[in-house]
C-alpha positions in Angstrom: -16.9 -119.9 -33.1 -20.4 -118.4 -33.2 -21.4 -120.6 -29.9 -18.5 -119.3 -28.0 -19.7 -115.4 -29.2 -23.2 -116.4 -28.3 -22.0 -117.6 -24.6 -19.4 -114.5 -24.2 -22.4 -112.2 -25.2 -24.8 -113.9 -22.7 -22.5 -113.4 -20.0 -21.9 -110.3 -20.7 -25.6 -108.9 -20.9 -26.2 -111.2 -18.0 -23.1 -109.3 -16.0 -24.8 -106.2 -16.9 -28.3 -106.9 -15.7 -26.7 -107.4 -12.1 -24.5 -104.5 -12.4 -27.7 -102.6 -13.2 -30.1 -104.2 -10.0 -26.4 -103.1 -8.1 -26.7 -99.6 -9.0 -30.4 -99.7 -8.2 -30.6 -101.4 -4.9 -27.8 -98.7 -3.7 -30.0 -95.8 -5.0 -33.0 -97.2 -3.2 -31.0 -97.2 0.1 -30.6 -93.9 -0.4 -33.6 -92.9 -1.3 -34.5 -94.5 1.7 -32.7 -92.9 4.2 -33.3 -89.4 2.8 -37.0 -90.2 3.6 -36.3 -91.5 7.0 -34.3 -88.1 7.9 -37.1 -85.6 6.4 -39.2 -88.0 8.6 -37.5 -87.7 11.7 -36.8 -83.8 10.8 -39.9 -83.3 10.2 -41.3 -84.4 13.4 -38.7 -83.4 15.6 -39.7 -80.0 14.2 -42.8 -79.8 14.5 -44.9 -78.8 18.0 -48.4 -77.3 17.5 -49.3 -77.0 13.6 -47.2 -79.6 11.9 -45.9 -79.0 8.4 -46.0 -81.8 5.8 -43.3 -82.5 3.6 -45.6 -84.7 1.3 -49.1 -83.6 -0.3 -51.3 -86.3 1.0 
């Protein structure tokens, strides 16, 4: 019994680790294309003095 418990846990924690990089690789795309449109905003914008969205 405890062996079976043991493997139903592990698949378990194992089905939430993916679940988890899921969620994060989604979040990163967006992430990502919120910076590509304040990039392409930004520059279509901007003529003589160009405004930086970013401190560096």
């Amino acid at each position: 019994m405890v062996p079976v418990l043991l493997v139903l846990l592990l698949a378990l924690l194992l089905f939430g680790l993916g679940f988890a990089v899921k969620v994060l690789w989604w979040i990163a795309v967006a992430v990502l294309v919120v910076w590509l449109l304040g990039f392409l905003l930004n520059g279509a914008s901007g003529s003589g003095g160009r405004r930086h969205w970013y401190r560096w």
